[in-house]
BAKOL-940166 format. One line per 4 residues: number of its first residue (from 1); their letters; for each residue y, x, z of C-alpha. Coordinates in steps of 0.5 Angstrom, whole numbers. Each point is the difference from the previous one (the first is absolute). Layout:
! BAKOL-940166
NUM> A> Y X Z | ...
This chain:
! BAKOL-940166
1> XXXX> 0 0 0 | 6 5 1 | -3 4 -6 | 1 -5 -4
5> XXXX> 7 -2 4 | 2 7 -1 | -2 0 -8 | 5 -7 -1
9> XXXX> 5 4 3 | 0 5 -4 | -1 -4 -6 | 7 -4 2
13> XXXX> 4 6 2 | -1 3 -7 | 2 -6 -2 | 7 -1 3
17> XXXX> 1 7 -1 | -2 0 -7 | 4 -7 -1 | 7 4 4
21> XXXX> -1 4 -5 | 0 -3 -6 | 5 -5 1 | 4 6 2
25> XXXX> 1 3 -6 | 4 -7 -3 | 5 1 5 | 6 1 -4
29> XXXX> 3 6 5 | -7 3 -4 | 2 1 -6 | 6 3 2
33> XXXX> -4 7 2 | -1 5 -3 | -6 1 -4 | -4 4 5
37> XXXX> 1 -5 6 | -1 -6 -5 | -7 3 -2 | -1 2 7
41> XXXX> 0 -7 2 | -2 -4 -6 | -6 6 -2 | -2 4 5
45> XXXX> 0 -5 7 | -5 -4 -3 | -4 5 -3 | 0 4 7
49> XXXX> -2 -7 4 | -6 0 -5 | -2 7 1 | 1 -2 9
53> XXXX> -4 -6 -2 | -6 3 -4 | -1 6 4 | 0 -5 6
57> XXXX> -6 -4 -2 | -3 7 -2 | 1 3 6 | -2 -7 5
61> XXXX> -6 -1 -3 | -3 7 4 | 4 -1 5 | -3 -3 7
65> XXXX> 6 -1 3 | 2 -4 -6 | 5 -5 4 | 5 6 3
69> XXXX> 0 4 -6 | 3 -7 -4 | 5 -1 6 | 3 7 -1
73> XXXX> 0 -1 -7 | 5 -6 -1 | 5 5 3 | 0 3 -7
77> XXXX> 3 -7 -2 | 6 3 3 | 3 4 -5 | 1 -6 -4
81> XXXX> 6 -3 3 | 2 6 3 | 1 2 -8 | 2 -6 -2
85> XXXX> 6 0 6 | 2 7 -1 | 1 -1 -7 | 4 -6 2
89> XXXX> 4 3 5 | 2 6 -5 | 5 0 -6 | -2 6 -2
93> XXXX> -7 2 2 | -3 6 -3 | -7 2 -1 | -1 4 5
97> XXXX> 2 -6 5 | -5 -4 -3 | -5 6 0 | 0 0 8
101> XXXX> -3 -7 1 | -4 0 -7 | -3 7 1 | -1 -1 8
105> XXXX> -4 -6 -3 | -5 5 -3 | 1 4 6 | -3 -6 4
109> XXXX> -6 -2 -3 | -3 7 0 | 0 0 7 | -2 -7 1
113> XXXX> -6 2 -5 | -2 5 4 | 1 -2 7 | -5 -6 -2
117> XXXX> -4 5 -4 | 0 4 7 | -3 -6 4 | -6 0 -5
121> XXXX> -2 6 -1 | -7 0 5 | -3 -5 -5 | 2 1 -7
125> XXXX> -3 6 -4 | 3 6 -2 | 0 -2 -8 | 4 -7 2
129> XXXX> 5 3 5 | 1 6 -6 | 0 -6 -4 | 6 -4 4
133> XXXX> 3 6 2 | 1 1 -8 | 2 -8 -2 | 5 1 5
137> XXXX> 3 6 -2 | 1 -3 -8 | 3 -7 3 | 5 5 4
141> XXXX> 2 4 -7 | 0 -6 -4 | 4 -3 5 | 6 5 0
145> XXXX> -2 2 -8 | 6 -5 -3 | 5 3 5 | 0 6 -2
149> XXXX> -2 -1 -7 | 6 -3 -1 | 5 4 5 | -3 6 -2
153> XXXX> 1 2 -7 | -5 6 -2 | 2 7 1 | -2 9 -1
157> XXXX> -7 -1 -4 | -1 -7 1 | 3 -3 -7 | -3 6 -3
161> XXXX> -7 -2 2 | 1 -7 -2 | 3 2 -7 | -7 4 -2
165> XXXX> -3 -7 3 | 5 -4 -5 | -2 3 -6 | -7 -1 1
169> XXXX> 1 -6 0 | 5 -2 -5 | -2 6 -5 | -7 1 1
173> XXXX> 2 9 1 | 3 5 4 | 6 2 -4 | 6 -2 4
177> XXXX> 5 2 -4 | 1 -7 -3 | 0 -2 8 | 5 5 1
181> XXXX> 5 -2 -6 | -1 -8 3 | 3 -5 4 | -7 -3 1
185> XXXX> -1 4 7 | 6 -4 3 | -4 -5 2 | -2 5 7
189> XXXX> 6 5 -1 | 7 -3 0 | 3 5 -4 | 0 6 -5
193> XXXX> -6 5 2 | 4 6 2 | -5 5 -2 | -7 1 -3
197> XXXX> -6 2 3 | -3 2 -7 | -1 5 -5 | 1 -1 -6
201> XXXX> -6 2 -4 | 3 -1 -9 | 3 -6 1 | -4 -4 5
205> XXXX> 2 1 8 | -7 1 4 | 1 -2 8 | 0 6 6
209> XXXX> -2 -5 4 | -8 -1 2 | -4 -6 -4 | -5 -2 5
213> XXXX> 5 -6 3 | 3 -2 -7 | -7 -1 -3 | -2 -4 6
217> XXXX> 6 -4 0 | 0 -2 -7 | -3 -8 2 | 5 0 6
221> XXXX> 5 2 -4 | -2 -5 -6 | -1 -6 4 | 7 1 5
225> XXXX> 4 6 -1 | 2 5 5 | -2 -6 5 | -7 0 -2
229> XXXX> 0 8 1 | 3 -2 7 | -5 -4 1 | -6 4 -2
233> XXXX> 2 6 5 | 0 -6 6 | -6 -1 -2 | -2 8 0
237> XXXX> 3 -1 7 | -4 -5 3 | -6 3 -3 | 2 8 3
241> XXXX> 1 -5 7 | -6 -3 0 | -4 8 -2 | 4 3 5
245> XXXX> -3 -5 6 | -8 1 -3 | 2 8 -1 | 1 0 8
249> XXXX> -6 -5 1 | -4 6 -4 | 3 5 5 | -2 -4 7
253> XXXX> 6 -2 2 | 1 -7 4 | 1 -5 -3 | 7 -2 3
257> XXXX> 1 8 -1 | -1 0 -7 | 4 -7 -1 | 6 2 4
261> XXXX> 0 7 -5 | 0 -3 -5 | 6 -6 2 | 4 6 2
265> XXXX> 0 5 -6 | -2 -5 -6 | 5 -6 2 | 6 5 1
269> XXXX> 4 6 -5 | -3 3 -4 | -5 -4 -2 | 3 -7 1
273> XXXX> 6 3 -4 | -3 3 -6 | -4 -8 -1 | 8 -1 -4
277> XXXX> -1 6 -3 | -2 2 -7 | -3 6 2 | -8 3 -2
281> XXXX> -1 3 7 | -2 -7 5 | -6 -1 -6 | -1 8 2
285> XXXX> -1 -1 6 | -4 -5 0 | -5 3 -5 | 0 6 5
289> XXXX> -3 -5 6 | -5 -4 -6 | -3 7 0 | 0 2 6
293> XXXX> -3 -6 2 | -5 1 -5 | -2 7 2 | 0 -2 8
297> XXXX> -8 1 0 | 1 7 -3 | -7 4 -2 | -3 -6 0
301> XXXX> 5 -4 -5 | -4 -3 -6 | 1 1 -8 | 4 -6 0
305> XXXX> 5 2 6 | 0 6 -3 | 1 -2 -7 | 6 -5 2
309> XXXX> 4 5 5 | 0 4 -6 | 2 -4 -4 | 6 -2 4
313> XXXX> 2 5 1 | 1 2 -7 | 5 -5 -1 | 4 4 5
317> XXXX> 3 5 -5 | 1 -6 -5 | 5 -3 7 | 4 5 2
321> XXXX> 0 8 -2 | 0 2 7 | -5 -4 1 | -5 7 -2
325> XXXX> 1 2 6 | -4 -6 4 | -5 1 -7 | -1 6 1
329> XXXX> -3 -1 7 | -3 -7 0 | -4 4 -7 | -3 5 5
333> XXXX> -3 -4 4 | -3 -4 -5 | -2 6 -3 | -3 3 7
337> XXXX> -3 -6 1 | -4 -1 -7 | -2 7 -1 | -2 1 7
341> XXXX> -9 1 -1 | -3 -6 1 | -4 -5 -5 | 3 -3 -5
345> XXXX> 5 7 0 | 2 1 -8 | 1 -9 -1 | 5 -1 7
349> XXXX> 4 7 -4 | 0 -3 -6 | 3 -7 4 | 4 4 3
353> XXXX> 3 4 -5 | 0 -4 -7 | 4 -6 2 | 6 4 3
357> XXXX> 0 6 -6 | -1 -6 -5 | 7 -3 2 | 3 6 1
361> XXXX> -1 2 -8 | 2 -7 -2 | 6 2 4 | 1 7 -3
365> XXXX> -1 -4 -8 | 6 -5 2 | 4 6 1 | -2 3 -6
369> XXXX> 1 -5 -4 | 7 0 3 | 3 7 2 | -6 4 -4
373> XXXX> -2 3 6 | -7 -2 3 | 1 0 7 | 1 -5 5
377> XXXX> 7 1 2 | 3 2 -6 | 7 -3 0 | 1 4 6
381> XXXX> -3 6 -3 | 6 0 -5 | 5 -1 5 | -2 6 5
385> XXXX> 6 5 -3 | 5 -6 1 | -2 -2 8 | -2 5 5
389> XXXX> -6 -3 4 | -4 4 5 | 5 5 5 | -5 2 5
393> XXXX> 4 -3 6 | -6 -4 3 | 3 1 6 | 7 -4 -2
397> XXXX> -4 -5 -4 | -5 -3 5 | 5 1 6 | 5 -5 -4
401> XXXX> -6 -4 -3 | -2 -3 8 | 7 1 3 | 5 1 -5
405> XXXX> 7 -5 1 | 1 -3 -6 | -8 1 -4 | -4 1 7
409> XXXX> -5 -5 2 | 0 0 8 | 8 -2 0 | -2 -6 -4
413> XXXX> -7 -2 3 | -1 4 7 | -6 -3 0 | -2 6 -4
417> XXXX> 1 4 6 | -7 -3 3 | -3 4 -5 | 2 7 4
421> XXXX> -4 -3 5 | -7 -2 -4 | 0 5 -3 | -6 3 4
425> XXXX> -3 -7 1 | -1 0 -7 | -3 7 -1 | -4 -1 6
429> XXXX> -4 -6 -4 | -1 5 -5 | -4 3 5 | -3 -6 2
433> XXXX> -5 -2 -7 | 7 -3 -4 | 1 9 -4 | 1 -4 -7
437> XXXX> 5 -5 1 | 4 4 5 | -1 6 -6 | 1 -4 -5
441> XXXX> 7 -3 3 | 2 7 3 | -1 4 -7 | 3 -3 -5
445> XXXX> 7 -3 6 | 1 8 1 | -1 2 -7 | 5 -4 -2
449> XXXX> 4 1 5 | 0 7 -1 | 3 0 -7 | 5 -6 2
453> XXXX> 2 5 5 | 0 5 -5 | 6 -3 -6 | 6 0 0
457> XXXX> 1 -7 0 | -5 -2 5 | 5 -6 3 | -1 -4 -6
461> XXXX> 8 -3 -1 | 2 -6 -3 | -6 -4 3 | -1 -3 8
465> XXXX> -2 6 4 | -7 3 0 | -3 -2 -7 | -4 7 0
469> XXXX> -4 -1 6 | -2 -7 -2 | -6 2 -5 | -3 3 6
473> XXXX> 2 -4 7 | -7 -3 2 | -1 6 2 | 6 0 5
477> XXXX> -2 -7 2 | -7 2 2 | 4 5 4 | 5 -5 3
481> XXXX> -7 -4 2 | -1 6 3 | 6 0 5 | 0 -7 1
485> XXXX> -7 1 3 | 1 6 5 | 7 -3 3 | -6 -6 1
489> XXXX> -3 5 4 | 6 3 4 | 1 -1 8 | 6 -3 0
493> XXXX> -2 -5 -6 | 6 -4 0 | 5 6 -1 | -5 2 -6
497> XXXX> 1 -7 -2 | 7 -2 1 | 2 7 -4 | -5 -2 -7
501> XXXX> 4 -7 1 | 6 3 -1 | -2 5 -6 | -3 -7 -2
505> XXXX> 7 -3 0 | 4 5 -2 | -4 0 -7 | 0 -7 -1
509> XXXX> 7 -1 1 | 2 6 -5 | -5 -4 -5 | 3 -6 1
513> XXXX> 7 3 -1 | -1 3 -6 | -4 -7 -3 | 7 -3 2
517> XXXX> 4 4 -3 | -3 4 -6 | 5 5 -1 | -1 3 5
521> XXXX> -6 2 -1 | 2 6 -6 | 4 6 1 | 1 6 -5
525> XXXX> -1 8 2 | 7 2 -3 | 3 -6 6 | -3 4 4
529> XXXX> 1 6 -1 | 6 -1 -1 | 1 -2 8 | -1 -7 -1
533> XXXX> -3 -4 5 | -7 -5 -1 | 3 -7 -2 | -6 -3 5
537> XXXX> 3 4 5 | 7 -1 -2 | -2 -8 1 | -3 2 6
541> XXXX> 4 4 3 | 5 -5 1 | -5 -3 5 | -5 4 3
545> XXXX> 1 5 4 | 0 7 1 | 1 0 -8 | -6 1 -5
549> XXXX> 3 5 -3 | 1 4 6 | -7 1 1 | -4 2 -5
553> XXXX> 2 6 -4 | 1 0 -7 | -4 4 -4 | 4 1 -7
557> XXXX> 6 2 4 | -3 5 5 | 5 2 4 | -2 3 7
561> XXXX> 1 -6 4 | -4 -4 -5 | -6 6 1 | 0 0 7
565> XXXX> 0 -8 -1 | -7 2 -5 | -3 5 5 | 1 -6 6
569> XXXX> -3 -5 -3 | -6 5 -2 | -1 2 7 | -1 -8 2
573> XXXX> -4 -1 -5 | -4 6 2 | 1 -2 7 | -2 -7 -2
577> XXXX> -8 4 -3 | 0 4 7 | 1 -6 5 | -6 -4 -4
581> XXXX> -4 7 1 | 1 0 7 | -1 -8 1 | -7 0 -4
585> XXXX> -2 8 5 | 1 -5 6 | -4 -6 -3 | -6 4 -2
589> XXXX> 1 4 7 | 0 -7 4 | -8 -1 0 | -1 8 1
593> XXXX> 4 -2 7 | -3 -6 2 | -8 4 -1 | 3 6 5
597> XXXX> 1 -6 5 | -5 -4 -2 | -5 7 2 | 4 1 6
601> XXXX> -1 -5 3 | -7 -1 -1 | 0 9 4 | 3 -3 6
C-alpha cells in the first residue's frame, strides 16, 4: 500500500512539474528573454525533468527503501519554480545566472542516484551497480549537455577534429581543403578559422589531428552535428564510469570503496568535464581500462582475451599519437602473457599479436595515402622541425601535471591527493594475487606520464585542465580507491574521513563552477607566461580564501617562489605516501602484538 502510495505521488509530482513548465513557456514575460534562458526554460527544463523521472523509475526498481528514495527526489522539482522565478525577478538575467539553478539540478541528481545506489549495494551484484552507476553518469551529462553546447562554443582543436568528421560525412574524403576555404563549418564554429591544422599535400589539405575520434564520430555527427559527438562521449563516459566501478571490484576492493572511488574522481574534473569536450582522450581511457580488465587474469588469460585486448589496443595509435605510450605497455603485457611456454603458445601469440599489428599497418596505409610516409603519426612526423617536442625536464613537467596553478589536476579535483595515499595499497594488491591488473594499469600510466612529462607542451593550453592525463586515469582512480581504504583504517576515522569529505567538496565544487561557467575552463600558455592569472581562479578568488592562486605554483613562470611552492606540494605528497606506510606498518603489527600478549598470559 504505501509503495503503490509512494508511485502516485511521483506519477502527480512529475505531472505539476511538467505541466508548470509548459505553460510557463506561453507567458508573455518569456518571449521577451534572450534565447538562452528562453530555451533553458521552454527545451531544456523539461527534457531534464525527463532525465529526473526516467532515472528515478530505473534506479527504484532495485531499491529497498524505494518510499525514502521517491520523497527525497521531489526535491529535484524545486528547480522549477526556482528557475522560473529567477528568471522572472530579473530583467537581465545571464546564462551563468540560469547555470546555478540548472546545473545545480544535474548536481542534485548525481548525489540523489548515488546515495540511493549506496543504500542497495548489500543486495545487487557487482554488474547491476557498475550498471546504475553508468546510467547515471549518462542521465547527469546529457543533462547538462545542452547548456554547454549552446553557452560554450568549440575552442583550440576542437573544430578542427570536427571539421575532418565533417568532411567524412559530407565529401566522403579526408582533403579538407574545400572545408577550410568554406563556411559550412560554422554550423560548430561561429567565425572564421584562424589557422589551419594541416599540411598541404599539392592542392589537397590533410588533418595533423589523429583520425580515431572522426572516424568513430561520422554517425553521430550525421545523425545530429556536434551534439550528436557530445553525446556519443557522454555515452564514453558513462561506459568508463561503469568500467572504473567493476575494475575496482577486480582488484578487491569493497563495494562502498569501489562506489565512493568512482563517485568522487568519475562525476568531477576532469573526466565529467571532458564529456562536452571534443576531444579523442576520454575514449582512450576507456580503451585503457577495457584492456586492463580484459587481461586482469594474466598468464591464464585466454586467446579470445588476448585477441580482444590486442585489438583495442591498436585502435589506441589510431585516437591520439601520445596514446603509444599507453600502447606500448599494454603491448607488453599482451606480449608477456602470449609468449609465455604453455599449451596453445604460437595460436595465443598470433592472438596477441595479428589484430594490433594489422590495425596498426591500416594506419600506416592511410598515412601513406595522404602524406607519403608509411607510418603512424605521419602528419606530426613532418611538423618536428617547425614545433619542438621533447625537452627533458620530466621534473618540470610531472611536478606541473599534478599541482600546476593553471593546468595541474590536484587545484582543481584535490580528491587526487588520495591517490598519494593508496599508492602502497594499490602496490600491495600486486603482491596479494592481482600483478596483471596493478601491472597493467601502472606501466602504461607511468609510460605515459614520463613523456608528457617530458615535452615542451605537457600543459595541453587551450583546452580544460589535465586533458594529458585522461588517457591513463583509471590508474590513478585505483590509487584514489587505495586512499580511500587506508583512511578506513585509521584511529581517528572521523578526522580520516572528514579530510577525504573536504577533498571531495573542493573538487565537486570546482567541477560545478566550470559547468556553469565554461569559459573559465581555458587559458593560454603566452597568458600566463606573461603574469596573467587563471580565470578560474581570478573567478574564485574573489570569494575563496586564501586566493588559489597564491597556493599553487605556476610552473610556466618558475619564479623562486613558484618552485618553493612546487617543492612544497612534492614534499606533501611524499609525505601523504609516508603517513600510508606508517598506518599500514602498524595495522600489520596489530596482531603480532596481540599474539605476544596472548602468550604472555598463558607463561603466567
Amino acid at each position: 500500500m504505501t509503495t503503490r502510495r509512494d508511485l502516485v505521488a511521483f506519477v502527480a509530482a512529475n505531472l505539476v512539474a511538467f505541466a508548470v513548465a509548459l505553460v510557463a513557456v506561453n507567458e508573455p514575460w518569456i518571449a521577451d528573454l534572450d534565447d538562452v534562458p528562453r530555451a533553458l526554460i521552454g527545451r531544456w527544463l523539461p527534457y531534464a525533468l525527463a532525465l529526473c523521472a526516467g532515472l528515478a523509475v530505473v534506479l527504484a526498481v532495485h531499491l529497498e527503501a524505494r518510499s525514502a528514495f521517491l520523497v527525497r527526489h521531489f526535491a529535484l522539482y524545486l528547480a522549477v519554480p526556482a528557475t522560473l522565478l529567477l528568471a522572472r525577478l530579473s530583467q537581465s538575467i545571464s546564462n551563468g545566472e540560469l547555470g546555478v539553478v540548472y546545473v545545480g539540478l544535474a548536481g542534485a541528481l548525481a548525489l540523489h542516484a548515488l546515495a540511493g545506489l549506496w543504500s542497495a549495494l548489500g543486495r545487487l551484484s557487482d554488474s547491476r551497480v557498475a550498471f546504475l552507476v553508468g546510467v547515471t553518469f549518462l542521465a547527469v551529462a546529457l543533462m547538462v549537455l545542452p547548456y554547454d553546447r549552446t553557452v560554450s562554443p568549440t575552442a583550440s582543436d576542437e573544430p578542427h577534429y570536427l571539421i575532418v568528421t565533417q568532411s567524412l560525412v559530407l565529401d566522403h574524403d579526408l582533403d579538407l581543403a574545400n572545408d577550410y576555404a568554406g563556411t559550412r563549418y560554422f554550423v560548430f564554429y561561429p567565425t572564421k578559422l584562424p589557422d589551419i591544422h594541416g599540411i598541404h599535400v599539392g592542392d589537397a589539405i590533410y588533418s595533423v589531428r589523429d583520425l580515431g575520434l572522426p572516424v568513430l564520430a561520422v554517425i553521430p555527427f550525421a545523425t545530429a552535428g556536434r551534439t550528436g559527438v557530445m553525446a556519443m562521449l557522454c555515452l564514453v563516459g558513462a561506459l568508463l564510469a561503469a568500467q572504473l566501478y567493476l575494475l575496482l571490484r577486480d582488484l578487491r576492493f569493497e563495494r562502498r570503496v569501489a562506489l565512493l572511488a568512482v563517485g568522487g574522481t568519475a562525476f568531477v574534473h576532469p573526466i565529467f568535464t571532458y564529456t562536452t569536450q571534443v576531444y579523442p582522450d576520454l575514449i582512450t581511457g576507456l580503451v585503457f581500462v577495457t584492456v586492463v580488465r580484459l587481461l586482469h587474469r594474466g598468464m591464464l588469460a585466454s586467446a579470445r582475451e588476448l585477441v580482444l585486448a590486442s585489438l583495442l589496443t591498436g585502435t589506441l595509435p589510431w585516437l591520439s599519437t601520445r596514446a603509444w605510450f599507453v600502447a606500448v605497455g599494454l603491448g607488453l603485457i599482451i606480449g608477456y602473457a602470449a609468449l609465455r611456454p604453455r599449451a596453445g603458445q604460437v595460436s595465443r601469440a598470433v592472438a596477441g599479436a595479428v589484430p594490433f599489428a594489422a590495425l596498426v599497418l591500416v594506419l600506416c596505409y592511410a598515412n601513406w595515402r595522404m602524406f607519403g610516409l608509411f607510418m603512424p603519426g605521419a602528419g606530426y612526423y613532418l611538423l618536428k622541425d617547425f614545433q619542438p617536442v621533447l625537452v627533458y625536464t620530466p621534473w618540470t613537467g610531472g611536478a606541473g601535471l599534478f599541482f600546476d596553478a593553471t593546468w595541474g589536476l590536484v587545484p582543481r579535483a584535490a580528491i587526487y591527493l588520495l591517490a598519494f595515499v593508496g599508492l602502497v595499497a594499490l602496490w600491495r594488491r600486486a603482491r596479494e594475487g592481482h600483478s596483471p591488473e596493478v601491472i597493467a594499469l601502472a606501466l602504461p600510466w607511468a609510460l605515459s606520464f614520463l613523456y608528457i612529462a617530458s615535452i615542451a607542451y605537457w600543459y595541453a593550453d587551450g583546452g580544460p585542465a589535465s586533458r594529458y592525463l585522461l588517457a591513463t586515469m583509471p590508474f590513478l582512480v585505483g590509487a584514489v580507491a587505495g586512499g580511500i581504504e587506508t583512511l578506513a583504517r585509521f584511529r581517528l576515522r572521523d578526522l580520516a574521513v572528514g579530510f577525504a569529505a573536504v577533498l571531495a567538496a573542493w573538487s565537486a565544487f570546482v567541477t560545478y563552477v566550470l559547468a556553469v561557467l565554461p569559459e573559465l575552463r581555458y587559458d593560454y600558455a603566452t597568458d600566463v607566461r606573461a603574469g596573467g592569472s587563471t580565470h578560474l581562479w581570478n573567478f574564485l578568488g574573489r570569494i575563496v580564501r586564501p586566493d588559489p592562486d597564491t597556493v599553487f605554483p605556476s610552473l610556466l613562470r618558475l619564479s623562486p617562489l613558484d618552485v618553493a611552492r612546487a617543492i612544497a606540494w612534492i614534499l606533501l605528497a611524499a609525505g601523504l605516501v609516508a603517513i600510508e606506510v606508517w598506518l599500514l606498518r602498524a595495522k600489520a603489527a596489530e596482531p603480532s602484538r596481540t599474539t605476544t600478549l596472548a602468550a604472555g598470559k598463558r607463561g603466567s
